[in-house]
C-alpha positions as CSV (number, residue, x, y, z in Angstrom):
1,X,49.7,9.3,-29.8
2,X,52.4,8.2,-27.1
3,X,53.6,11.9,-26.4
4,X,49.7,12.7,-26.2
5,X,49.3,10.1,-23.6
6,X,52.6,11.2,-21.8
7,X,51.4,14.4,-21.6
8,X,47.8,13.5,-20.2
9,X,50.0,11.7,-17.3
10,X,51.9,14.6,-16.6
11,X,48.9,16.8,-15.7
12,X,47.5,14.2,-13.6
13,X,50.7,13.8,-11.9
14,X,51.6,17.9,-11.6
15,X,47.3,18.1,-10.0
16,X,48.7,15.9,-7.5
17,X,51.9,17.9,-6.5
18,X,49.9,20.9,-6.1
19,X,47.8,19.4,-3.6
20,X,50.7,18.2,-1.7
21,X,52.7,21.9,-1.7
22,X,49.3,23.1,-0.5
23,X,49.2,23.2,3.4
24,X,46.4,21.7,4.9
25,X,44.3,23.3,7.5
26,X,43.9,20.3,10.0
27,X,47.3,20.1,10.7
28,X,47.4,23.6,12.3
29,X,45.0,23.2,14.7
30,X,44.5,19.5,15.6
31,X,46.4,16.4,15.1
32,X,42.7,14.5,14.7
33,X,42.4,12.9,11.2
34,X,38.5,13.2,11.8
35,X,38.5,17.0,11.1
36,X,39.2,16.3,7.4
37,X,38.2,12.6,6.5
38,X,36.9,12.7,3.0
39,X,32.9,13.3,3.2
40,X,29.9,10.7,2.1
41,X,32.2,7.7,1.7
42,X,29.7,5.2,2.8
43,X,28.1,4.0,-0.4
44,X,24.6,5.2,0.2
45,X,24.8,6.4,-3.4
46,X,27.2,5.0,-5.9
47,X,26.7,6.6,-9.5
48,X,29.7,5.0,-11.5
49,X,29.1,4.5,-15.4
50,X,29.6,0.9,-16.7
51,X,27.3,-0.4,-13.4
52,X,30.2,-1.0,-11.9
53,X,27.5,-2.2,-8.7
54,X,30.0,-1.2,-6.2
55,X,28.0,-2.1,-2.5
56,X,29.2,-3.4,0.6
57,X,26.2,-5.5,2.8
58,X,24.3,-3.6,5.2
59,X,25.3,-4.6,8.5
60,X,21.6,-4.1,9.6
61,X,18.8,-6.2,8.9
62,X,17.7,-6.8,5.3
63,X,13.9,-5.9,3.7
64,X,12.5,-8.4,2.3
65,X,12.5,-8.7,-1.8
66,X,10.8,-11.8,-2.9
67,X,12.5,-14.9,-2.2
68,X,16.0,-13.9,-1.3
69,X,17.8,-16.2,1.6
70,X,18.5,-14.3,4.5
71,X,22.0,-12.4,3.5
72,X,25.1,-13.5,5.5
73,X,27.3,-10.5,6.9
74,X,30.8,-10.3,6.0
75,X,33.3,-9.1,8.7
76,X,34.1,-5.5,8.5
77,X,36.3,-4.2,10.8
78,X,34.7,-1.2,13.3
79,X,35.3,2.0,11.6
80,X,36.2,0.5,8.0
81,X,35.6,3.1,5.6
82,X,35.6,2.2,1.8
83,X,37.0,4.4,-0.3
84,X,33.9,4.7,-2.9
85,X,33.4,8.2,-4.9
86,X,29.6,9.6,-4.6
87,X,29.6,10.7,-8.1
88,X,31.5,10.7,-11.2
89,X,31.5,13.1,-14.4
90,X,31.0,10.7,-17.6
91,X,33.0,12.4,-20.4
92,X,30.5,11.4,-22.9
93,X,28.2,12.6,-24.7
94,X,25.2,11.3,-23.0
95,X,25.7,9.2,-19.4
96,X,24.0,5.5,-20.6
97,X,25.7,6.2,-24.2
98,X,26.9,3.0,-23.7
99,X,23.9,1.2,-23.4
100,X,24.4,1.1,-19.1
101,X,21.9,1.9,-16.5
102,X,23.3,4.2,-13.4
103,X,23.8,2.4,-10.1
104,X,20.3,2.3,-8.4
105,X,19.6,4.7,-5.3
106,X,20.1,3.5,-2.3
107,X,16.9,4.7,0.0
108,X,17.5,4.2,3.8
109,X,15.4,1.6,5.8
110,X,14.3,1.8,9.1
111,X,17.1,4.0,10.0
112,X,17.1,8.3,10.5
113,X,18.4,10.4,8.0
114,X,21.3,12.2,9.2
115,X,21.6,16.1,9.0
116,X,23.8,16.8,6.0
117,X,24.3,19.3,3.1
118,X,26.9,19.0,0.3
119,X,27.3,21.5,-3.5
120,X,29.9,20.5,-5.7
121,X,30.3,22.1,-9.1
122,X,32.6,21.7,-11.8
123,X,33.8,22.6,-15.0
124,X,36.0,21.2,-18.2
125,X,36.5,20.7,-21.7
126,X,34.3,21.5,-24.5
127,X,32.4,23.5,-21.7
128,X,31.5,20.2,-19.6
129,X,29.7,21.9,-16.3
130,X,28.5,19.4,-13.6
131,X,26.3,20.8,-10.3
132,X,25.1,18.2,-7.6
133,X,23.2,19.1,-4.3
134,X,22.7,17.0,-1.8
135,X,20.4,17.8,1.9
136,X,19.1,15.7,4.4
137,X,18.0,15.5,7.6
138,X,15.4,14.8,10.0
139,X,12.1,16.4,10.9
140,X,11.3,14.9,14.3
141,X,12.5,11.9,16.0
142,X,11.0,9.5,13.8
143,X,10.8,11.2,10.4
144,X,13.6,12.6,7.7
145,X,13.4,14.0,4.4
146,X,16.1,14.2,1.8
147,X,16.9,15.8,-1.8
148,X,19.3,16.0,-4.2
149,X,19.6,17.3,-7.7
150,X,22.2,16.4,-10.6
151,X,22.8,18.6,-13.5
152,X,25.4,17.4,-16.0
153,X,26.2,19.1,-19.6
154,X,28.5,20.0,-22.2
155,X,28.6,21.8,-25.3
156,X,29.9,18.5,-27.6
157,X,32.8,17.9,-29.5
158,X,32.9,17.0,-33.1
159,X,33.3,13.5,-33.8
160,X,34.5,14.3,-37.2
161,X,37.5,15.8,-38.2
162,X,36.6,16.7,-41.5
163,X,33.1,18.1,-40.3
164,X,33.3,21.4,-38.4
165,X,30.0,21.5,-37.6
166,X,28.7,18.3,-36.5
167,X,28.7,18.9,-32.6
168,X,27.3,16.4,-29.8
169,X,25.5,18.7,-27.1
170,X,24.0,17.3,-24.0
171,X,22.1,19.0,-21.1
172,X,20.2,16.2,-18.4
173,X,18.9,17.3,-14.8
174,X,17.8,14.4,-12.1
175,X,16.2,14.9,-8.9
176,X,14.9,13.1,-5.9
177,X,13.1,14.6,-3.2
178,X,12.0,11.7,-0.6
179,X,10.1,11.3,3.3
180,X,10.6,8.7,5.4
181,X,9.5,7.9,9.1
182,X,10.0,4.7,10.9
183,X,9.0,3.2,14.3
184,X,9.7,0.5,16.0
185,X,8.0,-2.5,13.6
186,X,6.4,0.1,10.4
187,X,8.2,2.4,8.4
188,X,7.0,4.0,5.4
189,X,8.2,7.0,3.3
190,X,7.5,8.6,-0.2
191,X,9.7,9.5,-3.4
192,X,9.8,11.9,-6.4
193,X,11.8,11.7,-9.2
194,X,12.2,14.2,-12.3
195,X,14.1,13.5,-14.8
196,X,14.9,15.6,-17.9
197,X,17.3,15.5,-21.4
198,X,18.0,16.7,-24.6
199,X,20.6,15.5,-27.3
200,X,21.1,15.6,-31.0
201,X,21.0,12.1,-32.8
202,X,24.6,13.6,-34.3
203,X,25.1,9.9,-35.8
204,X,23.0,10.3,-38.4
205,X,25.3,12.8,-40.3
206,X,23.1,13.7,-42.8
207,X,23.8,13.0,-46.4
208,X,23.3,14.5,-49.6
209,X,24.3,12.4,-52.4
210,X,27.0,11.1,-50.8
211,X,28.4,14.4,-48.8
212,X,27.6,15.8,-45.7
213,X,25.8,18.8,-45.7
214,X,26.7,21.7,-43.0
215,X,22.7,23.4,-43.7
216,X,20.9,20.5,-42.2
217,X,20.3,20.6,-38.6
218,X,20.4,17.3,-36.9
219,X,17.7,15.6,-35.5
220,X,16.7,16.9,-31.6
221,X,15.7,14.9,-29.0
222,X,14.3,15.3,-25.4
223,X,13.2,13.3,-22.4
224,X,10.9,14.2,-19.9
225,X,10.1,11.5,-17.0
226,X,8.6,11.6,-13.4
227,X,7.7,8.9,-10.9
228,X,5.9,8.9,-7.5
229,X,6.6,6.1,-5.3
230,X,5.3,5.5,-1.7
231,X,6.3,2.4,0.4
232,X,5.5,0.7,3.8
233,X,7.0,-2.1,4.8
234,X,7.3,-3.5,8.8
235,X,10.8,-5.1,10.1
236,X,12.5,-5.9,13.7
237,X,9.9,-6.2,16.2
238,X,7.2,-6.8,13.8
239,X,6.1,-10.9,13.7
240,X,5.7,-10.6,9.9
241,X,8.2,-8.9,7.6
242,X,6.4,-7.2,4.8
243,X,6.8,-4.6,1.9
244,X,4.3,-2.7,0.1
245,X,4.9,-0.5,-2.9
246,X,2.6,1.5,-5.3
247,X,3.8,4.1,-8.1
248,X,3.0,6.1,-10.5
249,X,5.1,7.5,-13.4
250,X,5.1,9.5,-16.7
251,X,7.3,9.9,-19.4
252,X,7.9,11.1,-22.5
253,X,9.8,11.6,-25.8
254,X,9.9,13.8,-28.8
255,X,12.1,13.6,-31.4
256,X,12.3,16.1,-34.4
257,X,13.1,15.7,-37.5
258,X,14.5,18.3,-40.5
259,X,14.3,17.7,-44.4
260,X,16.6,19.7,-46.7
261,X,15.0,24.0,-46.8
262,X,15.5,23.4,-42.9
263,X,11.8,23.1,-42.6
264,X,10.6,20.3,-39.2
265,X,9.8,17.1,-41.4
266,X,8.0,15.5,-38.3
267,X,7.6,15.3,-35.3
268,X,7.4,12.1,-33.4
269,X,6.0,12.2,-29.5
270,X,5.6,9.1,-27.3
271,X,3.9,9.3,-24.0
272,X,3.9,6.3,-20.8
273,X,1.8,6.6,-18.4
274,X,2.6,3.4,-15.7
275,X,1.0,2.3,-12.1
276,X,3.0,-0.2,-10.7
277,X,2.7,-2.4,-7.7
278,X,3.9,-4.6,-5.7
279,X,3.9,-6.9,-2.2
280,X,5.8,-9.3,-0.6
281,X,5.5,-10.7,3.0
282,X,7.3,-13.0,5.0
283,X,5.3,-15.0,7.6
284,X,7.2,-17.0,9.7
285,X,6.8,-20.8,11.6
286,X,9.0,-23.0,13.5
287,X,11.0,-24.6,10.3
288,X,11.2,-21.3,8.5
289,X,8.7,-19.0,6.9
290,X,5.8,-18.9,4.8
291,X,7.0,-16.3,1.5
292,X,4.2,-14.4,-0.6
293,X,5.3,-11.9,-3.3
294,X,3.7,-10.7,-6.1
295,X,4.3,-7.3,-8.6
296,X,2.1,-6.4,-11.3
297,X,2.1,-3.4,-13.5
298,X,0.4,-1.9,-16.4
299,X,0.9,1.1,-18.6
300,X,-0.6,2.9,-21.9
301,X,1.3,4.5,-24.7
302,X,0.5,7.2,-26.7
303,X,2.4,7.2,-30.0
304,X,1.8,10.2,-32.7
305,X,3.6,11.9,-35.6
306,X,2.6,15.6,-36.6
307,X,4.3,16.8,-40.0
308,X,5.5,20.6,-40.4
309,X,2.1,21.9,-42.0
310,X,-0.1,20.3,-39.5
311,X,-2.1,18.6,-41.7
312,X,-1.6,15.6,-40.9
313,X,-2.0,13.6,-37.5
314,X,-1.8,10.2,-37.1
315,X,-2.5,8.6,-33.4
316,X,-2.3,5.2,-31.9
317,X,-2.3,3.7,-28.5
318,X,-0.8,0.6,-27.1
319,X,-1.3,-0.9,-23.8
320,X,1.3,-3.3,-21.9
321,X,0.8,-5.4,-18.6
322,X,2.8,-7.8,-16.7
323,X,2.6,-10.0,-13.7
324,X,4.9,-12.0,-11.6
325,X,3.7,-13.6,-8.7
326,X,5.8,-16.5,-6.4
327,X,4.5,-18.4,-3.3
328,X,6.6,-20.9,-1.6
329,X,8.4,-21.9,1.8
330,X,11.9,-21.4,3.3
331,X,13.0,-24.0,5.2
332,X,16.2,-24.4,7.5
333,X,17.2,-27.8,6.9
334,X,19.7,-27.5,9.4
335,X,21.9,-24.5,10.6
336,X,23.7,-24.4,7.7
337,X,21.6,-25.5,5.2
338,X,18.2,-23.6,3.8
339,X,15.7,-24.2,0.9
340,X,13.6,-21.7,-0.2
341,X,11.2,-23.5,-2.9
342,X,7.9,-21.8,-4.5
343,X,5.6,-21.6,-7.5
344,X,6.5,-18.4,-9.7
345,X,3.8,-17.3,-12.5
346,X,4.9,-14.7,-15.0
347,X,3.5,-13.2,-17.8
348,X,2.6,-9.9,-20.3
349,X,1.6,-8.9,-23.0
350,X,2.3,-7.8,-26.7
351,X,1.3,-7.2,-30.0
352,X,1.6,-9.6,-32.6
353,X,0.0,-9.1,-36.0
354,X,-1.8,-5.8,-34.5
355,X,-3.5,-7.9,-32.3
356,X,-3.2,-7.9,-28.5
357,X,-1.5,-11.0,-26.9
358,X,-0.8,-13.1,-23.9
359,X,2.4,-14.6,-22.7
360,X,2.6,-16.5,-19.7
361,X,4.7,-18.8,-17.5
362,X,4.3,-21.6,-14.8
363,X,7.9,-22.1,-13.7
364,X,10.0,-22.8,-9.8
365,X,11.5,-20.5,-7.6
366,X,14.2,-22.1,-6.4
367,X,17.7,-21.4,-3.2
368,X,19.8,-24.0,-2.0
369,X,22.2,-22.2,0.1
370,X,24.8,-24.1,2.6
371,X,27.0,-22.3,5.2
372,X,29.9,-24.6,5.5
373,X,31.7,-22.1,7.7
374,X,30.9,-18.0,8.9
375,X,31.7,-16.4,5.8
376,X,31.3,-18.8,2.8
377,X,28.3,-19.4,1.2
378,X,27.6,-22.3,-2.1
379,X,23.9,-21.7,-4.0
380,X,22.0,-23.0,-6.8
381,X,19.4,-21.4,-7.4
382,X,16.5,-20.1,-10.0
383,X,15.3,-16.8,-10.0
384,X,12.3,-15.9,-12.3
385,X,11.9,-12.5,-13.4
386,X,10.6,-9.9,-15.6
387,X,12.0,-6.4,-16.5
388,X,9.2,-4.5,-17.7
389,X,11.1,-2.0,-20.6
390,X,9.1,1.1,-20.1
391,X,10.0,4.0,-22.5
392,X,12.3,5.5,-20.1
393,X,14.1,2.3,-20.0
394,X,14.8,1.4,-23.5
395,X,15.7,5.0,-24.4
396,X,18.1,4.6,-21.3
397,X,19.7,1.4,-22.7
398,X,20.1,3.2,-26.1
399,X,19.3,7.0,-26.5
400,X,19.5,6.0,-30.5
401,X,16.7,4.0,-30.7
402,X,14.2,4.6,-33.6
403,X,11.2,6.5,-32.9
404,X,8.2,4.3,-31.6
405,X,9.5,1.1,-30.9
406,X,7.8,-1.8,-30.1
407,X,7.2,-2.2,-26.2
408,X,6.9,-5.8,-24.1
409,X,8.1,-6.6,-20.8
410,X,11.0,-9.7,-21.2
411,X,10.2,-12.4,-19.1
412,X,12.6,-14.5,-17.7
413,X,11.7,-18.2,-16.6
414,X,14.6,-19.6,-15.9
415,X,17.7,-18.1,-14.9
416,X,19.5,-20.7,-13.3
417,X,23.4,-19.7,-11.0
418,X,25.2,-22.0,-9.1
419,X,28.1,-20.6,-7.0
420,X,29.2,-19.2,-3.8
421,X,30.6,-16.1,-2.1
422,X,33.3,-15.6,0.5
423,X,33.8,-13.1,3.1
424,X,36.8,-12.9,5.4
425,X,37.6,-9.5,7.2
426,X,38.0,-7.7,4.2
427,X,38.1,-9.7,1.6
428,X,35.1,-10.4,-0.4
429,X,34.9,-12.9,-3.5
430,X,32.2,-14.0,-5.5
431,X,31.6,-16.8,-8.5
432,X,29.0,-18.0,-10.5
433,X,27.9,-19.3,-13.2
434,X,24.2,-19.4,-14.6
435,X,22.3,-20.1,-17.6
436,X,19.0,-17.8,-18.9
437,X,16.5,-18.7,-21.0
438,X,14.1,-15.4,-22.2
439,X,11.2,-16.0,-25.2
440,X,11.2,-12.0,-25.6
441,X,14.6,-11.1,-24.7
442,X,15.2,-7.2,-25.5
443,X,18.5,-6.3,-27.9
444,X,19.0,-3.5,-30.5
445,X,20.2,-3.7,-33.6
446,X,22.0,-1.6,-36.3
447,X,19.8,-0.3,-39.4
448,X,21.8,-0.5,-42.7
449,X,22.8,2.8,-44.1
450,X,20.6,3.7,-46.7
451,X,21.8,4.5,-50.5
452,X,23.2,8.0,-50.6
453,X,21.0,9.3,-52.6
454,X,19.1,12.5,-51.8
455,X,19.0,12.5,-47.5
456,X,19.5,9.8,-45.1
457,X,18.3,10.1,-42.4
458,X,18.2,6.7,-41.2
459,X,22.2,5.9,-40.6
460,X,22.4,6.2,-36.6
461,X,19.3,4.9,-35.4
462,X,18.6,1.4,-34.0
463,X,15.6,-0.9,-33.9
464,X,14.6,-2.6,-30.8
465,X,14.1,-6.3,-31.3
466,X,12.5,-9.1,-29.1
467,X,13.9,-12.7,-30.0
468,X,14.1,-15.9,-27.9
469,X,17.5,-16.3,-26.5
470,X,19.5,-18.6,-24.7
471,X,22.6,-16.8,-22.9
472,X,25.6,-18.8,-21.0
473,X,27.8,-17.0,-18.5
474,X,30.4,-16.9,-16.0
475,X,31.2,-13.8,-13.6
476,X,33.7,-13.3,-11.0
477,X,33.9,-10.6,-8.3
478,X,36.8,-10.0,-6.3
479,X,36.8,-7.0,-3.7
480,X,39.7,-7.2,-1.4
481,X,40.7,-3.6,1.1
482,X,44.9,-4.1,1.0
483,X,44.8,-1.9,3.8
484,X,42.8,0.7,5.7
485,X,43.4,3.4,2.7
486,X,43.4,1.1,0.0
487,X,40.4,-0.9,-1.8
488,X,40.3,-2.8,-5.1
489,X,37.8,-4.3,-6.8
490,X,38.0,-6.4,-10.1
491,X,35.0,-7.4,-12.1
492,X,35.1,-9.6,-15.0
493,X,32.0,-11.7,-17.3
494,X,32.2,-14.1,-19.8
495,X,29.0,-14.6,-22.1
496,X,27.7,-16.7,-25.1
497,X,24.3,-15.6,-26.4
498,X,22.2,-16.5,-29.5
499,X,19.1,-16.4,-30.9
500,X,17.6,-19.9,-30.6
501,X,15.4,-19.4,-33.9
502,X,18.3,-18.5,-36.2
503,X,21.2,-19.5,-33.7
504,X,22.5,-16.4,-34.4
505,X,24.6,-13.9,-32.0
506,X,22.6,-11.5,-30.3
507,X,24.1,-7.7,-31.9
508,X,25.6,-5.2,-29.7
509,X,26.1,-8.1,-26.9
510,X,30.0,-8.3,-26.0
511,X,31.2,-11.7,-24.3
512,X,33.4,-10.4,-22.1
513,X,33.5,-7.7,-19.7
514,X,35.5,-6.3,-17.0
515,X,35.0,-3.5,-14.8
516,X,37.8,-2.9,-11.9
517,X,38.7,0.0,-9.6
518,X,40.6,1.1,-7.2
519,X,40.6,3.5,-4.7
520,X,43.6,4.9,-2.3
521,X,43.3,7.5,0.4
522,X,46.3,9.1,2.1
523,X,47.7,12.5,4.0
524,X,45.3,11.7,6.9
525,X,42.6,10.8,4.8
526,X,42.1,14.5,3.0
527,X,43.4,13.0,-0.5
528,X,41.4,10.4,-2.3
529,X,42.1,9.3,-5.9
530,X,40.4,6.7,-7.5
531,X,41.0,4.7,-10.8
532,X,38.3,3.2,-12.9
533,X,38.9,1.0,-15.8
534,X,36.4,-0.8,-18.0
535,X,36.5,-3.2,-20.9
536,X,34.1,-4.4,-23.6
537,X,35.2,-7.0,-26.3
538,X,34.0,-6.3,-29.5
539,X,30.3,-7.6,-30.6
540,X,28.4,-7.8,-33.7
541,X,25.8,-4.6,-35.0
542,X,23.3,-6.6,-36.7
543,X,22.2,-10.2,-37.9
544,X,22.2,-9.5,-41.2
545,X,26.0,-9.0,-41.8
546,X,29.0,-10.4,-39.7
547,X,30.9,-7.0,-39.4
548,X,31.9,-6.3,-35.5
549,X,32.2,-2.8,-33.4
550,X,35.3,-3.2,-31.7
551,X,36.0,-3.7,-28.4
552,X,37.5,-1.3,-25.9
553,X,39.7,-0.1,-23.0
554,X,38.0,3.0,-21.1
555,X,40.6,4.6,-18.4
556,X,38.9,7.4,-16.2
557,X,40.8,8.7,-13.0
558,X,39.3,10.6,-10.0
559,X,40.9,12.6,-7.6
560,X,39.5,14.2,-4.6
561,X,41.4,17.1,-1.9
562,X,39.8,17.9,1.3
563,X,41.6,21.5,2.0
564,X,39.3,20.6,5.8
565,X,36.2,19.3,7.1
566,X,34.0,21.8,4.7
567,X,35.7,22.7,1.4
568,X,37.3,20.0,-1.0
569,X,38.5,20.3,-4.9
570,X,37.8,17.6,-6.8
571,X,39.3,16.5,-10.5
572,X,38.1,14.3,-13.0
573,X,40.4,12.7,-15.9
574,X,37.8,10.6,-17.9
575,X,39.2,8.2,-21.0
576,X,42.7,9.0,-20.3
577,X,44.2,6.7,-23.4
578,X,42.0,9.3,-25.9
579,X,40.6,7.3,-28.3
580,X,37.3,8.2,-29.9
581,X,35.8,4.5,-28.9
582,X,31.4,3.6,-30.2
583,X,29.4,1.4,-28.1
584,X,26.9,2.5,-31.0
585,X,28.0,2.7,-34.1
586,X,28.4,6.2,-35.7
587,X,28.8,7.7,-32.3
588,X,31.9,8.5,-31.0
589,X,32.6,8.8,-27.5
590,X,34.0,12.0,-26.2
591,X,37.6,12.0,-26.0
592,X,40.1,12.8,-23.1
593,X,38.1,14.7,-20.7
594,X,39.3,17.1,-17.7
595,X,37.8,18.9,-15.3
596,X,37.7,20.5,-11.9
597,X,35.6,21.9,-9.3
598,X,35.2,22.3,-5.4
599,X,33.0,20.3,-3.1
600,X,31.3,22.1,-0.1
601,X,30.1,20.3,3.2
602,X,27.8,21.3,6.0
């Protein structure tokens, strides 16, 4: 294993020579470093498995999002660029295999669109093949549009060494095609997302009295998901700051299953359809402002399994609703001190005993924030909130999950931080810590294997549970730029969670994390590489026994080569140590991963 990971150095290390025996095209013609400074480093879009939630503050003004105190602006040196990659290849199987959401998109306010094109494509091991677009650009003087589109796939590997067949495939596609215009105190604009996948549930390794069997297929799986969503909100010149939103989205899921001759056993489908709103506004008067905000959504299922002969059909619907609503003030106390204080009402529904229910809660939105000095910020604060686990959702947290689960929004009444954050020039730092009560807090948990006798198909899958929880943590940011080329940012959580009922663990839930990276740019900017490195203690699988998934150490490195202003390489080494590490148990991560491709700008 040493030699192995020796080598896997060495090719990073001989990828970087090359580049530096290559000449580069800039220094021929012009001694101006802005001819081939690496392209799209501003983190508009930041797509880093693990949430890794790298973001530096807008140094324009904020919209408004419910209650949040007005953000103070860290000092960032003029022409500061941080080194941030625009997309990364995931190695794995599937990108949220490890039960993580992509880093949310970042849609421009009040601000034009710049023209811009970029097409990078790349290829690796077991035939991993990644295309990304990217086009933008304005329309008139006042309005933009933009698109991009995200292919990622591989033909698998085979977790097992003994099993020649079992393979891991992936293909998923995302899109975004979105208008904006903006004027001097409205803006408003319009989004649609696709979103499409298919995997095999390779986890469940089939059995037949005890032995895997090569003739049965595995279970298939696909996605299918789109979303309208139009916004107008007002800003600067406008005497109220307000946000309005309104979409519409569609989902869906099919899974199909196999018995023994081959034959489709079943075929389960589950469909969303979800209109969601919300509103918040921002009035304000001579001690502060008057805060409204309120989001409300609803949604229907359509659940239904349809056996191989088609004789059979069974159909059931389910409907889900939630609301959260605040209304309070926020009130300069003095010029360092502000208190935002409202009323916050949340609530949804679910099914209990096949019969429709209502849970609600009367609770305080609550901010302290003083300003001691420019720069340093101390808080306490509550925030209220719900997260409203549409299908999409849970089968993002965990593409294992068993076939029609149980859907509820998890409401959170209290979730209570006290800390502060620091900014000076470029150092940013960041501590809290917080405590969160949720009476329908989401989690999965493993099934137990079944006997192995006849097939199991059941080993791989997870059920979603809700439980009442109580969770304790502690995080700490630090994001600190050593120089203009180089940026670093560590990342680390400490957690205790359990089940109030039972005071039991909550499964799959790892108390500590870390996620760091750093980024260096050099030869006049053309060369970026970037290291990402993320770690996950071990955590329990299920509540009925005490046996633990362990922990790892994921190592991914990036490296990026501007040959000039329009045509790059770029080279991706994901889980560099090579160890076949589960999030979910009975599915292995991919091992070391390479590949390469070129990046074109216009």
């Amino acid at each position: 294993m040493k030699n192995l990971f020796s080598y896997r150095l060495f090719v990073v290390f001989i990828v970087l020579g090359l580049s530096f025996a290559y000449p580069k095209h800039s220094h021929a013609q012009s001694n101006d470093s802005t001819n081939t400074i690496l392209p799209n480093l501003s983190p508009q879009e930041v797509e880093i498995r693990g949430q890794l939630e790298i973001s530096f503050p807008s140094l324009q003004r904020q919209p408004l999002i419910g209650f949040n105190p007005p953000p103070r602006v860290p000092e960032i040196p003029e022409g500061y660029i941080p080194f941030l990659e625009a997309y990364k290849l995931s190695g794995t199987s599937l990108p949220n295999q490890r039960g993580d959401f992509d880093a949310p998109d970042q849609r421009p306010i009040n601000e034009m669109i710049p023209a811009r094109g970029e097409l990078e494509a790349s290829a690796g091991r077991y035939l991993a093949r990644v295309i990304r677009a990217r086009l933008s650009g304005p329309i008139s003087d006042k309005a933009s549009v933009y698109a991009r589109v995200d292919y990622e796939g591989n033909e698998g590997y085979s977790p097992e060494d003994n099993i020649e067949d079992l393979r891991n495939p992936y293909d998923g596609i995302r899109s975004v095609f979105g208008f904006q215009s903006s004027g001097p105190k409205v803006g408003g604009g319009f989004e649609l997302k696709g979103e499409v996948n298919s995997y095999t549930l390779f986890g469940t390794n089939f059995l037949q009295n005890g032995t895997f069997s090569s003739d049965i297929i595995l279970p298939d799986r696909n996605g299918l998901n789109g979303i309208f969503e139009a916004w107008l909100s007002t800003y600067n010149d406008s005497s109220i700051d307000s946000d309005f939103r309104l979409s519409y989205s569609s989902s869906r899921y099919r899974t199909d299953l196999f018995d023994g001759s081959l034959i489709p056993l079943t075929r389960f489908n589950q469909q969303e359809q979800r209109l969601s709103g919300s509103a918040s506004i921002d009035i304000p008067f001579s001690l502060g402002s008057f805060l409204v905000s309120t989001e409300a959504s609803t949604s229907g299922f359509e659940q239904s399994a349809l056996n191989a002969s088609i004789e059979n059909f069974s159909l059931f619907e389910l409907k889900n609703y939630f609301i959260n609503a605040s209304s309070g003030f926020r009130i300069a106390l003095n010029p360092k001190v502000s208190l935002t204080i409202a009323g916050h009402f949340l609530g949804t529904s679910y099914l209990e005993n096949d019969q429709e229910e209502f849970r609600s809660f009367l609770t305080a939105n609550a901010d302290l924030s003083i300003y001691p000095t420019p720069g340093l910020t101390f808080f306490l604060r509550n925030r209220p909130s719900v997260e409203q686990n549409s299908l999409w959702e849970i089968f993002e947290k965990n593409p294992y999950v068993r076939d029609q689960p149980l859907f509820q929004s998890t409401l959170r009444p209290l979730d209570a931080q006290a800390g502060f954050t620091f900014y000076k020039g470029m150092l940013q730092l960041s501590a809290n810590v917080g405590y969160v009560q949720s009476p329908n807090y989401l989690f999965f948990e493993h099934i137990p294997d079944q006997p192995v006798t006849g097939y199991d198909y059941r080993r791989g899958v997870f059920e979603a549970q809700y439980g009442d929880v109580d969770i304790l943590h502690a995080n700490g940011t630090l994001s600190l730029a050593l120089s203009s080329q180089m940026h670093l940012k560590f990342g680390l959580s400490v957690r205790e969670a359990e089940l109030t009922d039972t005071n039991e663990e909550i499964p799959y839930y790892s108390p500590f994390l870390s996620e760091n990276m750093l980024s260096y740019s050099f030869a006049d900017n053309s060369m970026l590489v970037q290291v990402l490195g993320t770690y996950k203690s071990s955590r329990f699988r299920s509540r009925a026994d005490r046996d633990k998934i362990p922990g790892y150490i994921d190592l991914d490195f990036l490296y990026t080569y501007m040959l000039n202003s329009g045509l790059g390489f770029v080279a991706r080494f994901d889980n560099i140590l090579g160890t076949q590490q589960e999030y979910w148990e009975h599915y292995k991560e991919s091992p070391f991963m390479v590949s390469a491709g070129i990046r074109v700008i216009w």
